[in-house]
Every structure is written in C-alpha cells, then in structure tokens.
N, C-alpha and C positions, 0 to 999 in steps of 0.2 A: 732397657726393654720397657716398653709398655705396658701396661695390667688390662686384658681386656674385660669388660664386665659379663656377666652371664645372663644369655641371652632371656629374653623374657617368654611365657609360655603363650603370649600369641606371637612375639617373634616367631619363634620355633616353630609354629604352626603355619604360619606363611614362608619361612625358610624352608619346611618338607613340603609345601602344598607347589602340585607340577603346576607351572604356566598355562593359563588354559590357551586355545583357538579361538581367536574371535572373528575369524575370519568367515563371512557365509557359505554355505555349499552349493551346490550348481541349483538346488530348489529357490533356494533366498534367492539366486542372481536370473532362473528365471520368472519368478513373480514379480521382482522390478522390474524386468524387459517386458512382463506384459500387461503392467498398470502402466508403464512409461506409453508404451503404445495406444492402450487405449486413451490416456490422457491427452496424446500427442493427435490423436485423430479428427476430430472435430477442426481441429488450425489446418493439417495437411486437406480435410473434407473443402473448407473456407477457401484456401488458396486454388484449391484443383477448378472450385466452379469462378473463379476470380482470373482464372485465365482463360476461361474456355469460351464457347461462342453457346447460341439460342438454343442452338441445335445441340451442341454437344448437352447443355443442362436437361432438355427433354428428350433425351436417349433413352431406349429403352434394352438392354439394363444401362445403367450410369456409367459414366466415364468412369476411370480412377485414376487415371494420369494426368499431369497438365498439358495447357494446350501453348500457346502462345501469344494469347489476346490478353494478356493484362495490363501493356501497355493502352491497348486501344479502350479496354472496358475504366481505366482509371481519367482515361482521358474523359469518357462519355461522363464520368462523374463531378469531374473538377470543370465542367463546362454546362452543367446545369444551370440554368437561371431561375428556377425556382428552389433550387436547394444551393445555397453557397455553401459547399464544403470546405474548400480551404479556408475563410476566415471561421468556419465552426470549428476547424482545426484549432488555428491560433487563440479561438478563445477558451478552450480545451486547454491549452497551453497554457497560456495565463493563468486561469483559472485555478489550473491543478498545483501549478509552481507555486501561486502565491500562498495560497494552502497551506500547500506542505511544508514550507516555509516556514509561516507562520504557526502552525501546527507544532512542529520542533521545537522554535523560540520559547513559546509560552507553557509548552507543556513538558519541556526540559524543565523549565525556569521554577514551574509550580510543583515538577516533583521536586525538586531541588527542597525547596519549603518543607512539603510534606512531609518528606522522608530526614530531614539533615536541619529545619530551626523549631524551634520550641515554643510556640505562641498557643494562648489559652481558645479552646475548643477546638484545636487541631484533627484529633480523632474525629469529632463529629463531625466534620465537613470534611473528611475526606467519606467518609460512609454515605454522606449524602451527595457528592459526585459518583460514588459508586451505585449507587438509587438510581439514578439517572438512565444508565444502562438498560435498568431495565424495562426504562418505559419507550414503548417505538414509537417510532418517527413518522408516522403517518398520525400520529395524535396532536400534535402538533404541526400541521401544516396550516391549517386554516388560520389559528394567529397568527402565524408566520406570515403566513401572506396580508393580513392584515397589518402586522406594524410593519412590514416595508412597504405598504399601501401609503400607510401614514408620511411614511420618510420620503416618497416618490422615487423608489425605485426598482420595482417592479418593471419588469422589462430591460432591466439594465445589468450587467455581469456585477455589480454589487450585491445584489439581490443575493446570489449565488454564493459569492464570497462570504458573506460576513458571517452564517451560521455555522461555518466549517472551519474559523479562525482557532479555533481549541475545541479539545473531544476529550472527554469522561476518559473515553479508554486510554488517549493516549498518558492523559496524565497518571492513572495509575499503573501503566507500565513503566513508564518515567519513572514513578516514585519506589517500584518494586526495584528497578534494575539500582537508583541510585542509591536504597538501603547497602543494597549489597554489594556494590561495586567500591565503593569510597569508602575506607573506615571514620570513624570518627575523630580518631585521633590524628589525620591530616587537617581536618579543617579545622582542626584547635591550636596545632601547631601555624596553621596559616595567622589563625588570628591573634597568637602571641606576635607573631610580627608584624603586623599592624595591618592584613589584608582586609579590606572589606567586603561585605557580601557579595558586592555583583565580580568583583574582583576574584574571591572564591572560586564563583561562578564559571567565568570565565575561561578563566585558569585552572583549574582541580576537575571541577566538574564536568565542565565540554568535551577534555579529550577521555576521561575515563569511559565515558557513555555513548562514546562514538561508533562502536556497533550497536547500539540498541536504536540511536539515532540513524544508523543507517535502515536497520529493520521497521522503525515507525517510519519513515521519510517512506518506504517502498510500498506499504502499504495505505499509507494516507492519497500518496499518488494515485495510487489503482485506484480508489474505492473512488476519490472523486474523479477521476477520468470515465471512470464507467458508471457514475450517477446519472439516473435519469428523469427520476420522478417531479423532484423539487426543481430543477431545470425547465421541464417541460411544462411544469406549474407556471413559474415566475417570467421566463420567455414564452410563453405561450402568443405565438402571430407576430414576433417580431424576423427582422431578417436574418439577423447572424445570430443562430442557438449557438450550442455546444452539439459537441461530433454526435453523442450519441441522441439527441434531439435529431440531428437532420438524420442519422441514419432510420430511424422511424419515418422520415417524411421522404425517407427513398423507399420505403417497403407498404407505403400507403397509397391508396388508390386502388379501382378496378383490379391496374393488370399491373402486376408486381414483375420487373426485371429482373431476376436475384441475380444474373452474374453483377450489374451495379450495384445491388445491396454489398454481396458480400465483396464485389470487390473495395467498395468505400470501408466496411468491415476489416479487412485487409489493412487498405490504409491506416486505421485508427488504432489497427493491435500495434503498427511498426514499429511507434515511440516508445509501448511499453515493452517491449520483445527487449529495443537498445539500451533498458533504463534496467532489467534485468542484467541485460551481458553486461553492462557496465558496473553494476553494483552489488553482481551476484557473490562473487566472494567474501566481500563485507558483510552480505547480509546472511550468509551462511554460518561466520564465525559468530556475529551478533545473536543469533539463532542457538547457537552451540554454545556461548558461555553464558543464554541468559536459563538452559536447561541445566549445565551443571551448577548454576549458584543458587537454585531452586531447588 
C-alpha cells in the first residue's frame, strides 16, 4: 500500500470549494448579440447601398434590403478612367504584404534580441523605442517627405513602403510575447550544442511565437491597407494610388455617387473580411495565450 500525504490547507480549500459556472446567462449572451449588431451594421449599411440603384440611395425613408446592382455598380467602378481602381488594388496589395512581411522579420528578430541576448545599453533602447510611440505621426511627415524627396521617390510605392518596414509597437510586442513564451533555459541548451543565433532564431523562436506573429501580421495588414494620409502625401497626382487614395478620389467632386463610393468600399473591405476568415483562429488563440502569460 501506498502512504498518502496530507492534504495541504489550500488543497483542502480548493478540494471543498464547489466548481463555479463560467458559463454567461442570457444577459451576457444578449449584450454580444447587440454590440455584434451594432458593430455588424455600418458593413451590412455599405453593402445594401453597393447594390442598390440612384434611386433606391435617395429614397425617402432608406432602403434596408439589398438590391441587385452590385455587379453593375462595381463594374461602373473598375471602368473608370480617371480613377484606376484595380491597379490601386494591387498596389494596396503589394504594399500591405511587403509590410507585413517585413514587419514580422525584423521585429520578431529584434524582439528576439531584446527580450533573449545581453548586450550593453539594452534597457535603454528599448525604452527609447518605446518613446517613439509616443510621438505622432503627423509630426514627422514633412521630413518624411523631404528625405524621400532627396532619394527621388516620392510618387512611387517605395515612398510608402520603406517607413512601415519596422514599428516601435510591433517590436515591443515581439519582445513581451518572446520574454514569455521561450524559457531561457532552451536557448542555453540550444547553444551548448553548438546552435547559433540566427539558427536559434529560426528554429526555437519562430515556431513558439507563431500566434503572436499571426496577431502582429493581422494587424500590420489593416492598419497599412487602410493608411491614408502618408499615401495621399507621397502619391499625390500620380495615376495608380492605393485603394484608399482613389476611394477619396471617387467621393470628390461636385456630385458624389455613393453607391460607386461605397461599392469600391465594398471591394477594398473583401481582402480583408478573407485575411480574417482565414486567420482568425490563429489570431484568436495568439490573442488568448498572449493575455494569460500577461
């Protein structure tokens, strides 16, 4: 027989204490049906006047059903010749990807640093990336524009790219998730066997961090797909903007069409509605284990 030990008095106290319910009651479950809704309403509002016709938009009261014109209203859009929207698509596209892309690479790679090697004034520069933060971005456009004046390229989708290649924030998300997700004593084991750093890298670090990197990749996407200001700075008169460029140059003028606004609006949410469905799972659990290691 076995000798069992006795039990300890917070054992005991979580052995007598009853399982609670964490289950919401119909109050909890209607409050998210009705932030869900209202949240949900402004896309269903976008899509309803993105099918509908002149007339249904100036009704008096409003439609609230869709109609059947979205094919023909997205035609009217993608046929414009003073707005090219498909190639403002694809540079949207580019744009956002290489980004994000890059975004992850460098600012995986520099939490990596931050949070995991031990080099002199480390602390201080990560506080002074954290500074950064809090200075806005409208304070710095007019340099901006001036040293890619210098580079010559202004007007051209580099312009765009190159100040969004790494972000303050992302690297200190990086550096929080990678404190806490990797112990130390994996990369010390790694490098008694002779791994080296980008090797670490690679290997330890990439796949542990792989929902946080889905959660930065989802938000780096959005925020540049739906940047407008430094865009419509740097392309300013040229032919092919980004989406949200030419969607301002579909809502400009006299007499404003909106069912093409918002059906072109329509168009530009589509990619990221599928960059959702497709990543939302990852980015939920990335979500969830970066609150409970916090």
């Amino acid at each position: 027989m076995t000798a069992t030990l006795p039990a300890t008095p917070r054992k005991r106290a979580e052995i007598g204490r009853a399982p609670q319910d964490t289950r919401g009651n119909w109050r909890t479950y209607l409050a998210l049906t009705a932030v869900m809704l209202v949240s949900a309403f402004p896309l269903y509002w976008m899509f309803v006047i993105a099918t509908s016709t002149d007339e249904a938009v100036s009704s008096i009261p409003p439609t609230v059903t869709p109609s059947g014109e979205l094919m023909n209203n997205l035609r009217e859009v993608f046929s414009l010749q003073q707005v090219y929207f498909a190639a403002s698509l694809i540079n949207s596209v580019i744009v956002a990807s290489v980004i994000t892309l890059s975004t992850l690479f460098f600012c995986s790679l520099a939490g990596f640093a931050f949070a995991k090697l031990r080099f002199k004034g480390r602390n201080a520069l990560m506080v002074v990336v954290i500074l950064t933060l809090t200075v806005p971005n409208q304070l710095g456009v007019v340099a901006l524009y001036i040293l890619m004046g210098k580079l010559n390229w202004n007007g051209t989708l580099l312009a765009v790219i190159a100040p969004g290649l790494v972000t303050a924030f992302g690297v200190f998300y990086m550096r929080q998730f990678v404190q806490h997700a990797v112990p130390d004593e994996l990369i010390e084991s790694a490098r008694i066997d002779g791994a080296l750093t980008m090797r670490i890298y690679w290997n330890i670090i990439l796949p542990a961090i792989r929902p946080a990197l889905a959660v930065l990749g989802l938000l780096t996407f959005v925020a540049t797909w739906n940047d407008f200001q430094w865009p419509l700075i740097t392309l300013n008169g040229t032919e092919f903007p980004t989406s949200m460029v030419a969607l301002s140059d579909l809502a400009s003028g006299n007499y404003v069409i909106y069912r093409r606004v918002l059906a072109g609006a329509f168009a530009a949410t589509v990619p990221l509605l599928i960059l959702l469905i497709i990543g939302g799972r990852q980015i939920v659990r990335g979500i969830m284990e970066g609150a409970v290691k916090s």
